[in-house]
Every structure is written in structure tokens, then in C-alpha cells.
N, C-alpha and C positions, 0 to 999 in steps of 0.2 A: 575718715577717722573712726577707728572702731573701741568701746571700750564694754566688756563686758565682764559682770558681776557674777560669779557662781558659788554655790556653798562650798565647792575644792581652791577659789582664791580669786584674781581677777587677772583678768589679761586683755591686753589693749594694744593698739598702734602707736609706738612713740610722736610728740608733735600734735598740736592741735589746741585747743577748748578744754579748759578745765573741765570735767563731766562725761565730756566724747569721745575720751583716747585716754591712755594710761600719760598722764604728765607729772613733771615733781608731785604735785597737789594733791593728784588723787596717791600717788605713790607711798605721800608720808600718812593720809587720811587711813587706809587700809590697813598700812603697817600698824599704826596707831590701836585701831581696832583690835587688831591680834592681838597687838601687845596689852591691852588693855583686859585683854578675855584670858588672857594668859594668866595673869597678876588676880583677876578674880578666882579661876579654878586654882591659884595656888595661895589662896586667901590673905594677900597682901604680900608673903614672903619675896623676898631675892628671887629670881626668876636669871633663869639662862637659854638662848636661844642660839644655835647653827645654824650660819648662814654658807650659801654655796651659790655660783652661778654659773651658767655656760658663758660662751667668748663672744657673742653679740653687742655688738659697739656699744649699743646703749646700757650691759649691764653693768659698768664701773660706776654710773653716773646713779642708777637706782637703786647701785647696791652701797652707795655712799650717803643715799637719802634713808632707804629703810636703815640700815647700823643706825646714824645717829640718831631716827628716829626712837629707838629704842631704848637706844641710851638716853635720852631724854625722858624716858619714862622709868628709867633708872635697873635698867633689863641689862644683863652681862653677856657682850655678842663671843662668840666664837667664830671670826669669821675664818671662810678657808678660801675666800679669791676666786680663780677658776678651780672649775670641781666637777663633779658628774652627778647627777641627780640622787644616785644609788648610795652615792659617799656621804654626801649628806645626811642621805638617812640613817646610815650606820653611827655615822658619827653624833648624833644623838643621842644611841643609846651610848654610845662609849662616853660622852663626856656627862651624864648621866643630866642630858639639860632637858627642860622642860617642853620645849619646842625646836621648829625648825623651819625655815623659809627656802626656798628654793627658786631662784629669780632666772627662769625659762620660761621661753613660750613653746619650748621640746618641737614639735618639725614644723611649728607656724615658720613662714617667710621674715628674712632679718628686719622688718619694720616693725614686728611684734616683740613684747616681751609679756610676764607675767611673773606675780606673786601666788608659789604654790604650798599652800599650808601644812605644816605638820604636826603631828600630835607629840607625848614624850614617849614615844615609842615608834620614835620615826617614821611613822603611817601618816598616810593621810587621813586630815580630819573627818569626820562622820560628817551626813548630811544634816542634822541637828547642830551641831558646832557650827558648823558654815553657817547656816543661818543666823543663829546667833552673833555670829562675829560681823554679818552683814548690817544686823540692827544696831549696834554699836555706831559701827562705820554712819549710819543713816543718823543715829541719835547725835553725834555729833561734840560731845560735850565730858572726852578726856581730861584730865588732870596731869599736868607734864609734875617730873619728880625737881626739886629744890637745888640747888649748887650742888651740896655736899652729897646729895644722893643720886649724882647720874650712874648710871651703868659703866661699865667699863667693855676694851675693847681688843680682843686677843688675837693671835693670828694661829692656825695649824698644820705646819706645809708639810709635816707627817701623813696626812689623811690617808692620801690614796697609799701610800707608802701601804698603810694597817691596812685597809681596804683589803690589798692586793694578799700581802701576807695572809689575813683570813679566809680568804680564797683559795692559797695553795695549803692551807691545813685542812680544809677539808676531804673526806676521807676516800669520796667519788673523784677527787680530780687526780691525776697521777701522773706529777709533772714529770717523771725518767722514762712512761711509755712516750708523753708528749716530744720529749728532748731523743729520745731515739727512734722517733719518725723521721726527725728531720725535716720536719713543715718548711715549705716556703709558701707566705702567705701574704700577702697584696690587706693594706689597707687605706679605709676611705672614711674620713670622720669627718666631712663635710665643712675642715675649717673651722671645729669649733673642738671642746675640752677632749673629744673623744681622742684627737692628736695627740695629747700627753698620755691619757689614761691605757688605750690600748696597747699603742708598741710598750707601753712598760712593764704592760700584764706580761705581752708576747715574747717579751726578752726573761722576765722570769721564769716562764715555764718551759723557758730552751728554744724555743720554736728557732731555726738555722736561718730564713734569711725573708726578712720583714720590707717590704715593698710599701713604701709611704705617700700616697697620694692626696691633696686636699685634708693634710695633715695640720697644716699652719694652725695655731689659735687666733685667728685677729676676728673671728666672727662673721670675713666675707664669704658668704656660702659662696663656692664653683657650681651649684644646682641644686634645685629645688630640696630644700631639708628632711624631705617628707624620701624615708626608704624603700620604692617602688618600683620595679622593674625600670619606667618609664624613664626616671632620675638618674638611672646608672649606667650610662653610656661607659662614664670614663673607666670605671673601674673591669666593666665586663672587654674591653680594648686591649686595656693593660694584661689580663688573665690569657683572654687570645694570643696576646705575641707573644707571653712568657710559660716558663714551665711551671707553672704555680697550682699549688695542690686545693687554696682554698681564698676566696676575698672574702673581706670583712667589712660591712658596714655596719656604722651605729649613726643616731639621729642625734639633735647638737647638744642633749642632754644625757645620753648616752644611758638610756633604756628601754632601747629599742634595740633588735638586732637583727639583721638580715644578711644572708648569705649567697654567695656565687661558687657557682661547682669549679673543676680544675678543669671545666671545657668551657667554660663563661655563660653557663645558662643559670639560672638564677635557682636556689635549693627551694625558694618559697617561702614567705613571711612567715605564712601559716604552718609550716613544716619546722621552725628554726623549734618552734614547744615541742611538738609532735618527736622531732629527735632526740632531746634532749630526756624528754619522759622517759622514753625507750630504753634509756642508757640506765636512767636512774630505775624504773621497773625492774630493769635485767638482774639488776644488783639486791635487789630488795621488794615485800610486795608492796601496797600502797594506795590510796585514792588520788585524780586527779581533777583538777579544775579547769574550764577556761568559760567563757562569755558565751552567751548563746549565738553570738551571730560568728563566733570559729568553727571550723572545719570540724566535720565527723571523725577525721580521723584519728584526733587523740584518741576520742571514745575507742576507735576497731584497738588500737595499739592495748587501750588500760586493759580493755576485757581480754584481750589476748593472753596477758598476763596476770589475768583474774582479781584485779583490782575493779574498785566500782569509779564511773566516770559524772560529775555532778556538771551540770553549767547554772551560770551565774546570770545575774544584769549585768549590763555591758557596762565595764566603767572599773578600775582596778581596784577601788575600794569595796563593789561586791565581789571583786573576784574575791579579795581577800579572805571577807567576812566568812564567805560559802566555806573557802578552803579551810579556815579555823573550824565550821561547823563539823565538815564531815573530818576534818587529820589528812585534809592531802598533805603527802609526800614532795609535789609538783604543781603547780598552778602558772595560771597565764591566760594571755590575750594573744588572739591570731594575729597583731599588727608586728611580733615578734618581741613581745614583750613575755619573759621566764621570769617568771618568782620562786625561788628556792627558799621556803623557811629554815633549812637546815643553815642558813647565812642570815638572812631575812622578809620581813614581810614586804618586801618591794619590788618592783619589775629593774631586771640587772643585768643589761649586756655583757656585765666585764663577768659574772660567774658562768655566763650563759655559754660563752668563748671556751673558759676552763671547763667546762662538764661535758661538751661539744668537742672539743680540741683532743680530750680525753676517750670519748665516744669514736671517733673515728680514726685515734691511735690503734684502739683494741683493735677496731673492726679489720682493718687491715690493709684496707683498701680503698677506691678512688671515694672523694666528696661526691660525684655522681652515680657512681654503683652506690652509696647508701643510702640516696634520697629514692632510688629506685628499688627499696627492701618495703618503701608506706605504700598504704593506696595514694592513688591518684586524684583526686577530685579534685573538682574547678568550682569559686564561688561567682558568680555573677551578682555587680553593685548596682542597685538602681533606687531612684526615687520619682514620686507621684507628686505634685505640685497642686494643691488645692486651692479654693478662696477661699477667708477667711471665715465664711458664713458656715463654711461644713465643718458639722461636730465631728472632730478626727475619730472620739472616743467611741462615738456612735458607729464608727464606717467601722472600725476594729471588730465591733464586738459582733456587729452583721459579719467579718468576716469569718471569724468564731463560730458563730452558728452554722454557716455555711458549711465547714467541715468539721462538724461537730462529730463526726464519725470516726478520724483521724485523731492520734495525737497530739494533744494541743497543750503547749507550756505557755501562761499568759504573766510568767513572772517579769517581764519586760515588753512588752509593745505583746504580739502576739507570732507563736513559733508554729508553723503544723508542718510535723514530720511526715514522709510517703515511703517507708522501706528504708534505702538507705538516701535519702534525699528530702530537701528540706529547705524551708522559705522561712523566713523572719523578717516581720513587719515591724517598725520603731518610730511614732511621728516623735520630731523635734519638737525640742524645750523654748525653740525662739521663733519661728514659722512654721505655715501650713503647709508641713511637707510629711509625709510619710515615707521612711526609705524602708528599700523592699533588697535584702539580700536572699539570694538564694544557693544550694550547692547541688551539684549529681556528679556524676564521674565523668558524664560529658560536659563542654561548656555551652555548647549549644542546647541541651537539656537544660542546664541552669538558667540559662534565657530563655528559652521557652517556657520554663517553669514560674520566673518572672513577670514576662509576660501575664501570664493566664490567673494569677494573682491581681495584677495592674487591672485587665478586663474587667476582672469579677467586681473591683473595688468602681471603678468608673458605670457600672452596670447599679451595682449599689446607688449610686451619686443620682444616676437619670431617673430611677425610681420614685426617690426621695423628693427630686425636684417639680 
């Protein structure tokens, strides 16, 4: 039983010990807490919250705990049932409500769920609010609201409906190139809300003939939730035997997005932003964002088109924050998560789909001839396992010095660029572990490159000792 507290909300294994796993108990305590920090930053007033969940068995039952718990503190729910993470978020600012909950554990395994926070501008909360809302949760010692003043409780089976609409108004998607391609396109929503949300983008934008696999909402994932090459036997099977131009995966919250070419080789997590920027560069100039441990090759793509390219800490609320600094146009995370401010601040498979679906209407031609227009680089995952006696912060900053010659970005763990190749180092927030990504154009470069980071730090360790 795992139950774990962060300043973006908490998530846990359903089942178990009050305290050890997400159960009713901690479910209503946390709710409580938000709701609680809510009604303070809106200094007593009426307060409104949207709620939204993916199809994992357990979320009817936590999302009938958090509602009432809110209502009990006299909060007016919005709820919208099953939903996509992205719709939530919109739909905050549309019902102009104060906050937002979002009850996913996004590609954890179906025994998980999670409480993910939102701000009234559908973002997720700062790391400062999390905390805060964590001491709350610890303080313990909420005030539930009186008969006459519970919350009340609404339903909005419109959402995605608006969602979708908002999507084809935008001015980069252009749903008559999309409808006179003629797409026939294979999709895989692993069983959870993305089965509603995408065939219904994919019939609005024309696309001719929609291939539904692992469609069902009932929340039983057919494989691992998490959208990995590794995960996707079924859908790359289906692309094989048929004449299909493009498969579509999203994750059971559906903002994530990852693609299969029309020859069943995978386009690349990392590629789903990278193509999408492309599109939207081509059309306009602009900055872009993503995390420091994605691919180089946004960066070739923005400077191509003479925009400036920034990276972030890894984690979607600094991607955010970066992209409001510098006015990106584009932002994201190499896990295939797009954020399009021109829609909103949030990672969004279902605009991701439209801008992409659009993108390769223009182009003309195969989903594999225009994954083969980026560079090519491979990243290699790895991690270093310590004991708990080694100061991680110490091993870093020796590695710092070490190539103090090289470009080194230490806005998150520690980055050192070599040309076009590059390591990034990040110990964890909950073990003695430092992961070690790296990228080059070869993959055996990136592992070796790995490697020889892994050496230096273990060379570090026997020094020390």
C-alpha cells in the first residue's frame, strides 16, 4: 500500500490503513484541506469547484467522497463525471469557479488513484499552495458548513462538447484540410475517458474512418497505462494489418499523447511536441519550451525557425511558469505532453491531435516520411542507486566541477551539454537515487555517455569514502 503526499495533490493505492494508501479517510482529509485553502484565498466567500475523473473503478467512489466533501464545507461542485484532465481545466475558467480537482493517477497502474489540484485558472497549484494545503491536511482542525449552507451539486455533460468546439476554432487547426485527407486512423485509449473524448474530436474534424481499440470506459486497462513503445503491441498489430495513415494513443487521463506511423513504428513521445512546434513555427514566429530532460530537438526545430528555445525543471508547472516568462507560442514535456496557450495553460492530447492531424494534412504525405523531416536522437534512462549516507547534493555538485568547462544548466538536478549531446542528472524527492538521462544521435552514444557520468559519480563515492 502506497500513499503519497505532494505539493501538486496526493496519490495513493486504493485499499489498505488509514495513512498508507489513498482510502475514503485520507480522501475526505485532503479534499477538506483544499477546500478549506480555497474558502481562505477567497476570504470566506461562496466558493466553486470542477471536478472531472478518468474511468478507474475506484473513481466513482472518490469522486462521491471528495463532491460531498465539499459540499459539506458549503463549496458549489461542478461535477462533470468522466472527463479528460484537459477539460477540467478549461472548464474552470469557463464556469469562472475558483478551483479544480482532477481524480487521476494519469498512467500509474489501475490500483492507483490521485487527487490533482487546481488553481482558478485551471493550472496547477504552485509549490507554495501545495504546501500550504498540505499543512492544513496535517493541522487537522476544518469547520464543516451548517444545514442551510452546504454547497450544492451540478452536473456538465456539455464539457467536452465546448472543449472540442474550442479546439476547432482555433485558427492553426483546419478541420476541411483534415476532412479532405481522408485519415483513417486506429485508436487506443487504454480503456479509460480517452474512448469518449477522442473518436469524438476525430469525427468532428472529418477524419473518414476511426479504428477503436481499448476504447471501452470501464477503467480495465488491456496494458500497462503508461504510453511506451513497450505498452503498445496491440495498436502497432492493428496499423500492420490495415491501411491506416496514423494510431493514436493517449494515457487514461488523456494528456499525454503518442503516436504510431502508417508503417507501425512508433513517431516518438518525444517527437509528438517537436512536430507539433514545427507546424505551429511554420505558421508564425515564437519561443518554445520543454523540460530539461527532452530532446534537443525542439531546440534544432525553434532555431531553424529563429525563435529562441528555453528549458524548464521537469514538472509541467515549471514548464508553465518558463513559457509565461519568456511568451512561448508552444511548450511541453518529452513524455508527449503539448501545451498550447493559444487554448490553455495545460498539457492536451485532444488539441495536440487537431494541430498534428492539421500538420500532416498540409504536409502531404506519409505519418512516416514526416517524422523523418526531425533529427533523429535517441535518449538513454538510467539511474544510480545510493545509500542513504551519501549527500546526493554533494555528489552533484562534484559532478559540476568536474566539467566545469562545459555548459552546465543546474536549474534542476545538474545538465552538462557536449555539442549536440547531453546528460541530465535529477536525484529523487523520496530515495537515494539519482537518475541519469542522456541524449546523442546514436543510442549507443547515449549509453555510453551514461555510463561514463555513472563512473565519474561512483569514482566521486570511493574518494569520499
Amino acid at each position: 500500500m502506497t500513499l503519497i503526499k505532494s505539493i501538486s495533490g496526493i496519490r495513493g493505492t486504493i485499499g489498505g490503513k488509514q495513512g498508507e494508501a489513498l482510502t475514503p479517510l485520507d480522501a475526505v482529509k485532503f479534499a477538506s484541506a483544499y477546500g478549506q485553502w480555497l474558502l481562505e484565498k477567497n476570504k470566506g466567500n461562496k466558493a466553486k469547484v470542477v471536478i472531472g475523473r478518468d474511468a478507474r473503478p475506484s473513481g466513482e467512489m472518490i469522486n462521491n467522497l471528495v463532491c460531498a466533501t465539499l459540499q459539506g464545507l458549503g463549496i458549489n461542485i461542478v461535477d462533470l463525471g468522466l472527463s479528460t484532465t484537459p477539460t477540467v481545466e478549461m472548464m474552470v475558467v469557463e464556469e469562472n469557479a475558483n478551483g479544480g480537482i482532477i481524480l487521476t493517477a494519469s498512467h500509474n497502474p489501475i490500483q492507483w488513484n490521485a487527487l490533482k489540484l487546481l488553481n482558478d485558472k485551471g493550472e496547477f497549484i504552485s509549490g507554495d499552495e501545495g504546501k500550504k494545503i498540505l499543512e492544513i491536511a496535517e493541522q487537522g482542525d476544518t469547520t464543516f458548513s451548517e444545514v442551510k449552507h452546504l454547497g450544492s451539486i451540478s452536473e456538465k455533460p456539455d464539457a467536452l462538447d465546448i472543449h472540442i468546439k474550442k479546439i476547432l476554432d482555433l485558427p492553426l487547426v483546419d478541420q476541411k484540410a483534415i476532412e479532405e485527407a481522408k485519415f483513417k486512423i486506429v485508436v487506443d485509449a487504454v480503456n479509460s475517458s480517452g474512448g469518449i473524448a477522442v473518436p469524438r474530436l476525430l469525427e468532428a474534424l472529418g477524419v473518414l474512418v476511426i479504428e477503436r481499440i481499448h476504447c471501452e470506459p470501464d477503467g480495465l486497462f488491456a496494458h500497462n497505462p503508461e504510453p511506451l513503445p513497450e505498452h503498445l503491441g496491440d495498436i502497432i498489430k492493428t496499423m500492420e494489418k490495415g491501411s491506416f495513415d496514423l494510431g493514436i494513443v493517449v494515457d487514461p487521463d488523456v494528456d499525454r499523447l503518442a503516436l504510431i506511423c502508417d508503417d507501425g513504428t512508433p513517431f516518438g513521445e518525444e517527437y509528438t511536441l517537436v512536430a507539433v512546434s514545427d507546424y505551429i513555427l511554420t505558421n508564425g514566429s515564437g519561443n518554445t519550451v520543454s523540460n530539461l530532460s527532452s530532446t534537443r530537438a525542439l531546440r534544432d526545430v525553434t532555431e531553424k525557425h529563429g525563435g529562441e528555445y528555453s528549458a524548464s525543471a521537469v514538472g509541467e508547472v515549471n514548464v508553465v511558469e518558463k513559457m509565461k516568462e519568456v511568451n512561448a507560442v508552444i511548450g511541453g514535456e518529452g513524455n508527449g505532453g503539448i501545451i498550447y496557450p493559444e487554448l490553455h495553460y495545460g498539457r492536451d492530447a485532444l488539441v495536440g491531435i487537431a494541430l498534428f492531424l492539421t500538420h500532416l494534412a498540409k504536409f502531404g504525405k506519409s505519418s512516416s516520411m514526416l517524422r523523418s523531416k526531425y533529427p533523429n536522437y535517441h535518449i538513454s534512462k538510467n539511474k544510480i542507486e545510493l545509500t542513504r549516507e551519501i549527500d546526493v547534493d554533494e555528489v552533484l555538485n562534484s559532478v559540476k566541477k568536474k566539467y566545469h568547462k562545459q555548459p552546465v544548466n543546474t536549474v534542476d538536478g545538474v545538465k552538462i551539454e557536449f555539442d549536440k549531446e547531453w546528460v541530465h542528472l535529477r536525484k529523487s524527492n523520496t530515495e537515494p537515487i539519482i537518475r541519469i538521462y542522456s541524449e546523442s544521435e546514436s543510442q549507443a552514444t547515449a549509453e555510453h555517455l551514461a555510463q561514463k557520468i555513472m563512473d565519474d559519480i561512483r569514482e566521486i563515492i570511493h574518494h569520499r569514502d
